[in-house]
C-alpha positions as CSV (number, residue, x, y, z in Angstrom):
1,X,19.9,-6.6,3.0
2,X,15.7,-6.7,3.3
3,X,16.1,-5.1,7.3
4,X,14.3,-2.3,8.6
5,X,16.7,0.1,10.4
6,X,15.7,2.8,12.9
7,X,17.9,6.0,14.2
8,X,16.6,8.0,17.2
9,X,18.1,10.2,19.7
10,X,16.8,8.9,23.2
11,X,18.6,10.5,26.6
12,X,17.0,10.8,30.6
13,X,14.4,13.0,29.0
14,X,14.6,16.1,26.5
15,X,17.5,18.6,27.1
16,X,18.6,16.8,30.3
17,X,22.8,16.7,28.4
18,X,22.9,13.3,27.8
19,X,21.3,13.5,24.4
20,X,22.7,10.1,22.2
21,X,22.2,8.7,18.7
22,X,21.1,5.4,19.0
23,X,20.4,2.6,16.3
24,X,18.9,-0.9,15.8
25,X,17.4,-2.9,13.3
26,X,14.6,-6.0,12.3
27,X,14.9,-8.8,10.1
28,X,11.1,-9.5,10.5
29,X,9.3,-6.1,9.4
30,X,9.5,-4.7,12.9
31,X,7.8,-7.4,14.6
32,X,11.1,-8.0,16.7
33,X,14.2,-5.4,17.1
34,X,17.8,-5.7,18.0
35,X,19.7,-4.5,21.3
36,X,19.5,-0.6,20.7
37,X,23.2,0.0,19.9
38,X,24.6,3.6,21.3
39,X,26.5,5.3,17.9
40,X,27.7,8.6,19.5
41,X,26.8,10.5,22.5
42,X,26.5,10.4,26.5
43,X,25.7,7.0,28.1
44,X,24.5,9.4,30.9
45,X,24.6,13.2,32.1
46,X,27.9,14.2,32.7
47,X,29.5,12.1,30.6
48,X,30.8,14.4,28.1
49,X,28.5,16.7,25.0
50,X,25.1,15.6,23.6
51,X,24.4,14.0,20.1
52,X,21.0,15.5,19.0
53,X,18.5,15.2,16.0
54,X,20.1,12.0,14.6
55,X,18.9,11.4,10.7
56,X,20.0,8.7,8.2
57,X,21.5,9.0,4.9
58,X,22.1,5.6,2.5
59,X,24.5,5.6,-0.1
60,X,24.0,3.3,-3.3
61,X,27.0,1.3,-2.5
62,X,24.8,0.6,0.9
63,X,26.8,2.8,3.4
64,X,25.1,4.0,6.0
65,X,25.3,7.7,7.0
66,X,24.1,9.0,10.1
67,X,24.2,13.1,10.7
68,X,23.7,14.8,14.2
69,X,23.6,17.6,15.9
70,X,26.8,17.9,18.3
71,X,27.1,19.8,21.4
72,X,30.3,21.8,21.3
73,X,29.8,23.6,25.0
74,X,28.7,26.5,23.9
75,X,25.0,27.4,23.9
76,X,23.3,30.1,22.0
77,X,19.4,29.8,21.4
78,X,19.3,26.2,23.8
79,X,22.5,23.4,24.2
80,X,20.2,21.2,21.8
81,X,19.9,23.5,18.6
82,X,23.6,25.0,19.2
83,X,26.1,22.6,17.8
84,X,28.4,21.8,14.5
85,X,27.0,19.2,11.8
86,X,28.7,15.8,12.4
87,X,28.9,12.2,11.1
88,X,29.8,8.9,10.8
89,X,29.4,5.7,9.0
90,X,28.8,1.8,8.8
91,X,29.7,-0.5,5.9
92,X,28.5,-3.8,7.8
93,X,24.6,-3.1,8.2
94,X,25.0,-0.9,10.9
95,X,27.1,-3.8,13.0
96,X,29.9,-1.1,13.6
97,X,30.4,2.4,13.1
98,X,33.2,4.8,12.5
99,X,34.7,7.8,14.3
100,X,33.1,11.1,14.3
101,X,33.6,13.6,11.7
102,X,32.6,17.2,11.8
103,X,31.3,18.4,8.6
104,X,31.9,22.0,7.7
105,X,28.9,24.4,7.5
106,X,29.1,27.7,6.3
107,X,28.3,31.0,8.7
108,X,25.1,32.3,7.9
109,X,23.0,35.6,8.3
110,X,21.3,33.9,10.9
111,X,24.1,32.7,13.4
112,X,26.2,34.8,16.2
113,X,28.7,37.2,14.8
114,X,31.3,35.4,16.5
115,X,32.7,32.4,14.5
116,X,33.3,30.3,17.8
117,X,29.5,29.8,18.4
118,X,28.2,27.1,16.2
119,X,25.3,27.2,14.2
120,X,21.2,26.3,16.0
121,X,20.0,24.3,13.4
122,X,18.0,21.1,13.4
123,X,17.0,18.2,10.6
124,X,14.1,15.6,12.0
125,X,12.7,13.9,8.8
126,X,14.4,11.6,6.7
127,X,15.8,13.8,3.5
128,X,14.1,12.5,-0.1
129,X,16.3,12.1,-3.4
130,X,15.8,14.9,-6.0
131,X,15.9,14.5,-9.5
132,X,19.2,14.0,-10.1
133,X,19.2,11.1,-7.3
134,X,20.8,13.4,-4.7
135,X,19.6,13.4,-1.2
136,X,18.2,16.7,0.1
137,X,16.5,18.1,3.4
138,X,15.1,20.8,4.7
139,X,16.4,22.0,8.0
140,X,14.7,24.5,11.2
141,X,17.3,27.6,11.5
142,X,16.7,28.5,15.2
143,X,18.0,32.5,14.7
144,X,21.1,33.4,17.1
145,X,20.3,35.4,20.2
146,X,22.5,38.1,18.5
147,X,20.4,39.0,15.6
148,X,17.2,37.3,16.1
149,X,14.2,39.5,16.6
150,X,13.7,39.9,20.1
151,X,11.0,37.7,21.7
152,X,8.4,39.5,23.0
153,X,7.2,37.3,25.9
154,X,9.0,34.7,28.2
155,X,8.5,31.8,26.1
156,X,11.1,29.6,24.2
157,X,7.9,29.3,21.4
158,X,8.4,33.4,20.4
159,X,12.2,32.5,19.8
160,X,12.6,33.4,16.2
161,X,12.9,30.0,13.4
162,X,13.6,29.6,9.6
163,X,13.5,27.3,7.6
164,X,16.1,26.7,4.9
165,X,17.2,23.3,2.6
166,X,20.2,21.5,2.2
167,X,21.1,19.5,-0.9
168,X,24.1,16.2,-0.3
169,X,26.1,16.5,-3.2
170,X,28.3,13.5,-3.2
171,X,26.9,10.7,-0.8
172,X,26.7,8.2,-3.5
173,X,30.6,8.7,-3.8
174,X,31.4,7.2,0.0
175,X,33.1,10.4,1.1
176,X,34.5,10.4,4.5
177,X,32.3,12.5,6.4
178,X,33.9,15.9,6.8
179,X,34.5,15.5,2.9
180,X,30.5,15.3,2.3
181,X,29.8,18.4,-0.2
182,X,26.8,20.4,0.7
183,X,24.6,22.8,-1.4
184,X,23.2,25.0,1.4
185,X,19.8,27.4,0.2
186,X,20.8,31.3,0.3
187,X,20.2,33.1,3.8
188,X,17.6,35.6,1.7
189,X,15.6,32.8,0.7
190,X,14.7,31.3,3.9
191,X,11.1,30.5,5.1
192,X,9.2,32.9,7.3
193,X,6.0,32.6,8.9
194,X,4.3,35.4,11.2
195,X,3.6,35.2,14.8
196,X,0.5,34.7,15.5
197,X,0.9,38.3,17.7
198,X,4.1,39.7,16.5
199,X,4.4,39.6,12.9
200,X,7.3,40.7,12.4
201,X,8.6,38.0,14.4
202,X,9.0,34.4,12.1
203,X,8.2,30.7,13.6
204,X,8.7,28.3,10.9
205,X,10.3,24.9,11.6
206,X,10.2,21.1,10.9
207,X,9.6,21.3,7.7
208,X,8.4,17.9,5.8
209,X,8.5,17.2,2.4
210,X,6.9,15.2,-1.2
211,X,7.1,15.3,-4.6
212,X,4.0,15.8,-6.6
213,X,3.4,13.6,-9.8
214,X,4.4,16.9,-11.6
215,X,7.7,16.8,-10.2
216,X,7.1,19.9,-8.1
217,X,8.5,19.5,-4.2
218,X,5.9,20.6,-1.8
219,X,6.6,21.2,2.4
220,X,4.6,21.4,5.2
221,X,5.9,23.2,8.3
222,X,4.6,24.4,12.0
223,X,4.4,27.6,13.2
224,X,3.1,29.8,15.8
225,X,-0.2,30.8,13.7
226,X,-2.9,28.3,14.9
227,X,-2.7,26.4,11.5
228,X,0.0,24.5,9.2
229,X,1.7,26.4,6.2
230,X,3.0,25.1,3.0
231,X,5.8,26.1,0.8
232,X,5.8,24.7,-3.1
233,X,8.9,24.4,-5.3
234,X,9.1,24.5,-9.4
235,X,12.5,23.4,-9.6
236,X,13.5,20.6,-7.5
237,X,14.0,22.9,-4.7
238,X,16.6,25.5,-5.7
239,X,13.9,28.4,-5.0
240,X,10.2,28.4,-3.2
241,X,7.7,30.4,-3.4
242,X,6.7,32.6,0.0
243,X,4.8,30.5,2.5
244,X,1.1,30.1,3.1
245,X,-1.7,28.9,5.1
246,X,-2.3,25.0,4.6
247,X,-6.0,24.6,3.2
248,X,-8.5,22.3,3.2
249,X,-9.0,22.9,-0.6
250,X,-8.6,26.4,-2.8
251,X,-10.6,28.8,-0.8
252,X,-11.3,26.9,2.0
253,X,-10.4,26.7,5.6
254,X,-7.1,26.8,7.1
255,X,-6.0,23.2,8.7
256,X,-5.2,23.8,12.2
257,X,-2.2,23.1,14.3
258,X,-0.6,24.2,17.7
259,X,3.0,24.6,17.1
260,X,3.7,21.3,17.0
261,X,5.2,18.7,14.1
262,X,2.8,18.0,11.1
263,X,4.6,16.1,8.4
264,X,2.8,15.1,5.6
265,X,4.1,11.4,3.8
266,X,3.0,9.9,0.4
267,X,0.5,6.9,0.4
268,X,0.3,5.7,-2.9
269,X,0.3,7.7,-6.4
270,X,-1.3,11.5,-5.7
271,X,-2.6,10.6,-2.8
272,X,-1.0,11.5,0.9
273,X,-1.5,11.3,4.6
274,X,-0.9,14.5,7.0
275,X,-0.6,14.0,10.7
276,X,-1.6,16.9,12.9
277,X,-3.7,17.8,16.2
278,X,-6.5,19.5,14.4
279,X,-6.7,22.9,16.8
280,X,-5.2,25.9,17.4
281,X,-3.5,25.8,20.0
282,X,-6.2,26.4,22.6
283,X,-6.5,22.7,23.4
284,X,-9.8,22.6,26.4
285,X,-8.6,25.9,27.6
286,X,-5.2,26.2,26.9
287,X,-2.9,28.9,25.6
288,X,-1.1,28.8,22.4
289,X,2.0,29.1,24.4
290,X,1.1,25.5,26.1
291,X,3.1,22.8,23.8
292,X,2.9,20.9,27.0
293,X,-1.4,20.3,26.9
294,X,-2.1,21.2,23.2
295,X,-0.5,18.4,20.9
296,X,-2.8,15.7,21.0
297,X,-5.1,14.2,20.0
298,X,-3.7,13.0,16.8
299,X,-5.5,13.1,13.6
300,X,-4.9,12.2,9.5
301,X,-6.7,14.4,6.7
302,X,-6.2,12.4,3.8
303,X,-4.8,14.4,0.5
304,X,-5.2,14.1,-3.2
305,X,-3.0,15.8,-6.0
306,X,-5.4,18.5,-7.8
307,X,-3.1,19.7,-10.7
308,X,-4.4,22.8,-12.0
309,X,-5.7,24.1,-8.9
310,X,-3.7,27.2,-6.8
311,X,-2.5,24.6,-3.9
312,X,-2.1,21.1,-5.6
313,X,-2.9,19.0,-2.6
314,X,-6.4,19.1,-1.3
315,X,-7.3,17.6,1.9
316,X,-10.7,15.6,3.8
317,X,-12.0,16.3,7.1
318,X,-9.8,14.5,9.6
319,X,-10.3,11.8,11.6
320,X,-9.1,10.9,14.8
321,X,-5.8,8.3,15.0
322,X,-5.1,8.3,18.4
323,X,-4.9,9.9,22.1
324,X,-3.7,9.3,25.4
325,X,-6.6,10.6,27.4
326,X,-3.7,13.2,28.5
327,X,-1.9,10.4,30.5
328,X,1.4,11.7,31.2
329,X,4.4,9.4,31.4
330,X,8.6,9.8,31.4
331,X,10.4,12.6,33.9
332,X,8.6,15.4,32.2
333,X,5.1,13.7,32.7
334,X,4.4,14.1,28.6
335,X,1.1,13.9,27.0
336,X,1.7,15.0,23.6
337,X,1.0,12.1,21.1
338,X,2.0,11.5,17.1
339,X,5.0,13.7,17.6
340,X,8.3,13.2,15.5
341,X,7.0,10.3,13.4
342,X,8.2,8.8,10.0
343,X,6.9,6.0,7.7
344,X,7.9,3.1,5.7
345,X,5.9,1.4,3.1
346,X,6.8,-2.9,2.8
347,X,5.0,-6.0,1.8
348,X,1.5,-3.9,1.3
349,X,2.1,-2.8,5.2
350,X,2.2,1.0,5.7
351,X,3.8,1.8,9.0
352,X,3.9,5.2,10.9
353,X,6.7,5.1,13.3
354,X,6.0,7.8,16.3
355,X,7.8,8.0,19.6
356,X,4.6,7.8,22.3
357,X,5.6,10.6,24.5
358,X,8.9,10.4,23.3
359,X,9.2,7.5,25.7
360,X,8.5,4.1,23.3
361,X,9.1,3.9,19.8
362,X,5.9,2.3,18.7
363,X,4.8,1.8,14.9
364,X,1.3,1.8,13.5
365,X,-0.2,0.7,10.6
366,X,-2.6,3.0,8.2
367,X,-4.5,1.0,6.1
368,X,-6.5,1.9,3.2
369,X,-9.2,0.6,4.9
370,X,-8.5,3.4,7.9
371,X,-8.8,5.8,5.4
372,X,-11.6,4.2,3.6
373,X,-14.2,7.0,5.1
374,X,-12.1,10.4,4.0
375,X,-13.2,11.7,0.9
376,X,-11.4,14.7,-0.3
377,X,-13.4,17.3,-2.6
378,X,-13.1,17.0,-6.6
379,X,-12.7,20.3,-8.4
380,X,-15.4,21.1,-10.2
């Protein structure tokens, strides 16, 4: 119907049980938004399970799907990664909603032996069509306390993460939700990445993912390296090749990143924008281990499609978006800054949505004339 629509989970603050998935919409390009509208999930703590990691799915007929994370009372790796898949729906623009569904999701290698604990699993961008016009994702598979490797210092950033992919077989077909058909990506495939000081250990999560003008899918995704690492498919994402460090071009340097979200979007034809906090972790003194201090400020490298080279996206020097000067604000007193963000691209206006210290949902535009001063390197 022309509106923009925005999903979020918002709660007191971050793990606090009263996790919800809320919803609202604008009818003038975001200038203006409607009366956030509570889907699923507490009004308050205490008032029964959280609803995390809310993310939309739109069917061609126009029904809008919305996916969570649900709380079952049983925790694992942390109450917000344990929970079943579930769902609902709105045929009226998001005016009303349906009843919950859970959708089934198969055990996996990664989860507790025992069947009653749910799966730790999380989705936090907006999944992308494939070829074949089917919506697919990729997912972070936070490894059960059973069979994880163990952490090997008191820190929830050495417990161990995959990442795997999920392909939605029949959304154009309006299933009810616990009928939606899955294609989940074998456990043996999943994304590794090496601790930065325990290698065997692997933190790979929050994936983010484009399509190259070749057709080949290409994901960014944190870890607990110092740096951003990319995964690249040949076949529309039924198989990937190992992961690697995220360069700036084909032998150069590694782009750096504290373990922290760093999504990469497409800006116009071969050409993208990646957000990330350009260090390593060691923010002014910090330690890796400090996701508190170390995810600002924000930056964009500008990339460009290379075809031919090894990685296809080459990327400028990056340049400063935005900070906070470290101000903290909210019950946890956060500073971090361009965390958790999506885009939209309307009326020449290219928007990145980001929640400011997961407090306001604020959106900002990138113009071409922003990026007017990145210049990526040719191949010779």
């Amino acid at each position: 119907d022309g509106s923009l629509m925005c999903v979020w989970t918002q709660s007191s603050h971050e793990g606090a049980g009263d996790h919800r998935i809320m919803f609202s919409r604008s009818d003038d390009e975001g200038v203006t938004w409607s009366e956030p509208l509570r889907i699923v999930g507490p009004a308050r703590p205490g008032d029964g399970f959280m609803s995390s990691w809310g993310f939309p799915l739109l069917s061609k007929s126009g029904r809008i799907y919305v996916l969570w994370n649900q709380y079952q009372g049983i925790d694992d790796v942390v109450h917000q990664h344990t929970g079943t898949m579930d769902g609902c729906y709105s045929d009226d623009m998001g005016k009303t909603w349906s009843a919950p569904q859970t959708i089934p999701m198969p055990r996996s290698r990664y989860d507790d032996p025992d069947p009653k604990v749910p799966s730790n699993w999380s989705v936090w961008q907006k999944p992308i069509r494939d070829l074949d016009g089917k919506w697919f994702t990729g997912f972070s598979r936070w490894v059960s306390k059973a069979v994880r490797t163990p952490p090997h210092e008191k820190s929830w950033t050495a417990w161990e993460t995959v990442v795997q992919f999920m392909r939605f077989e029949n959304i154009d077909a309006n299933p009810e939700p616990k009928d939606i058909a899955i294609t989940w990506s074998p456990d043996d495939a999943a994304l590794r990445v090496p601790h930065y000081s325990n290698p065997l250990l692997s933190i790979a999560q929050e994936t983010s993912l484009v399509r190259l003008p070749d057709q080949r899918r290409f994901c960014t995704m944190r870890t607990m390296s110092g740096y951003i690492w990319y995964s690249l498919s040949q076949d529309d994402g039924q198989t990937w090749c190992a992961p690697r460090p995220l360069l700036r071009k084909d032998f150069g340097l590694p782009i750096l990143e504290p373990l922290c979200c760093c999504p990469i979007y497409p800006y116009d034809e071969g050409r993208y924008v990646l957000l990330h906090h350009n260090n390593d972790g060691r923010f002014q003194g910090c330690k890796p281990e400090d996701t508190g201090k170390n995810r600002r400020p924000a930056f964009i490298a500008l990339g460009e499609f290379r075809p031919g080279a090894e990685q296809p996206i080459w990327f400028s020097d990056s340049k400063q978006l935005m900070d906070n000067d470290g101000s903290g604000i909210g019950p946890l007193n956060r500073i971090d800054i361009g965390v958790y963000p999506s885009t939209t691209y309307r009326n020449g206006n290219y928007v990145l949505w980001h929640p400011a210290r997961k407090f306001f949902l604020l959106g900002k535009k990138i113009t071409p004339e922003w990026l007017a001063d990145l210049t990526v390197p040719e191949t010779k």
